[in-house]
N, C-alpha and C positions, 0 to 999 in steps of 0.2 A: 504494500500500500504506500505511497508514494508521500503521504500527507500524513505517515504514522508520526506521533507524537515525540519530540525526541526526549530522549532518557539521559537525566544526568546522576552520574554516581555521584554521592557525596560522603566523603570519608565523614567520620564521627568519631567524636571522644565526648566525656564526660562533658569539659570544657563547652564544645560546640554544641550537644546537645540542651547546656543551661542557659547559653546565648539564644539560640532561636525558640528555644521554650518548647523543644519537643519533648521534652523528657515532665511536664506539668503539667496535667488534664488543666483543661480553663475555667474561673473560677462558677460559671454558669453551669460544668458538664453536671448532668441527670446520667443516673444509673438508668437504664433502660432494659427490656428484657431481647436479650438477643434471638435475630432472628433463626437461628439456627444452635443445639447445644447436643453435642454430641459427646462430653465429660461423660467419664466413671473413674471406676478405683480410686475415690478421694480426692479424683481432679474438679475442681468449679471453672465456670463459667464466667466472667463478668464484661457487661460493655454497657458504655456509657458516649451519648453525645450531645455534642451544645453547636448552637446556633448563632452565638457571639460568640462569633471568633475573627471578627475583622473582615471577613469575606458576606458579602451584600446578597443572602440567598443562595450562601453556601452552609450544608453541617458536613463539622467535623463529626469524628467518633472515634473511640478505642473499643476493641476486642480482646480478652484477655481469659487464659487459664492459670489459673496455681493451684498447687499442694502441697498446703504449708510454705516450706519458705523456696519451693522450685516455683517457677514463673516466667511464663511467655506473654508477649502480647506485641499488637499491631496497632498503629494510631495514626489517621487521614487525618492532615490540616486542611481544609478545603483553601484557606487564605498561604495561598502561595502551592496549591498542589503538591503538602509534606505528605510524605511517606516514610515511618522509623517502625522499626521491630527490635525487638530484645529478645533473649532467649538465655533464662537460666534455669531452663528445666530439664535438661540432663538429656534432651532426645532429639532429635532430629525431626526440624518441625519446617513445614512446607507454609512457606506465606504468598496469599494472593492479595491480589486487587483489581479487580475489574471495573469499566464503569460502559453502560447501554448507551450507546451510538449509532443511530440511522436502525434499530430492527436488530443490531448484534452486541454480543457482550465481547468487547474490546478488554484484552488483559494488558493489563500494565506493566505488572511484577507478578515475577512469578520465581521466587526463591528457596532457596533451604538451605539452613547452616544451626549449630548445637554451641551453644555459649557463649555468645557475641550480640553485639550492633549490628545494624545498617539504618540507612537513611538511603532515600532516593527523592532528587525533585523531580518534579513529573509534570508532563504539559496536558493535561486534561481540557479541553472545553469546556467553556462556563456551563450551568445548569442540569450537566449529567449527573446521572441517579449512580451512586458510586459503592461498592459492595467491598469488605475485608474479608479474608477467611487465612483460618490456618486450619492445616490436616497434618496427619503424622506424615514424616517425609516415607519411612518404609512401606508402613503398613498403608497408604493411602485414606487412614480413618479423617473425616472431618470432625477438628475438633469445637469449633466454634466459627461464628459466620457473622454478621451484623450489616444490613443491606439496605439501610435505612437514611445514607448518606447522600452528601450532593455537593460536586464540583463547583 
């Protein structure tokens, strides 16, 4: 596709994630019930998003699982198209992000890695319905999903 969206990797540290404020839900975010939960053996669930985030009819949102103190998660800035994951839960987790374009689900990111960052900025379209998901990387399980966002 010719007009695909371009992808910029963005290295991360602690540092940079306290500067751009990916790393602190916003003071508005609502816990919300995600749209998808495919948690067991002691693992939850959580996502939450807000609407004040600087972006004019954009929501952001987080998706997240822990157990106890293992913990993953993903978080859409709609203001400025962020995209960060973290992952300290021990396993190999597959993170997505799609968002609905003309009739298809256009994938953004589509990654997996076990005890680390990333961030990616991402060039979205204003106004598209924008979805998070992570699934185990081996096993293909979907572990949690939140579809409730917008570019």
């Amino acid at each position: 596709m010719a007009n695909r969206p371009r992808r910029i990797a963005v290295g991360i540290s602690a540092l940079t994630l306290a500067l751009v404020g990916v790393s602190a839900p916003s003071a508005s975010a609502a816990t919300v019930r995600c749209t998808y939960d495919g948690t067991s053996g002691g693992w939850n669930a959580k996502c939450s998003r807000y609407t004040n985030d600087g972006d004019a009819g954009g929501v952001s949102g987080t998706a997240a699982i822990q157990n106890n103190s293992l913990y993953a998660d993903i978080e859409f800035e709609a203001d400025g198209e962020l995209v960060s994951m973290q992952n300290y839960s021990g396993r190999s987790i597959k993170y997505v992000l799609k968002y609905w374009d003309y009739g298809t689900w256009e994938t953004e990111v589509n990654t997996h890695f076990t005890n680390d960052v990333k961030a990616f900025n991402l060039s979205i379209p204003e106004g598209r319905d924008v979805t998070i998901e992570m699934y185990g990387h081996s096993s293909g399980n979907r572990y949690v999903a939140l579809s409730t966002l917008k570019s």
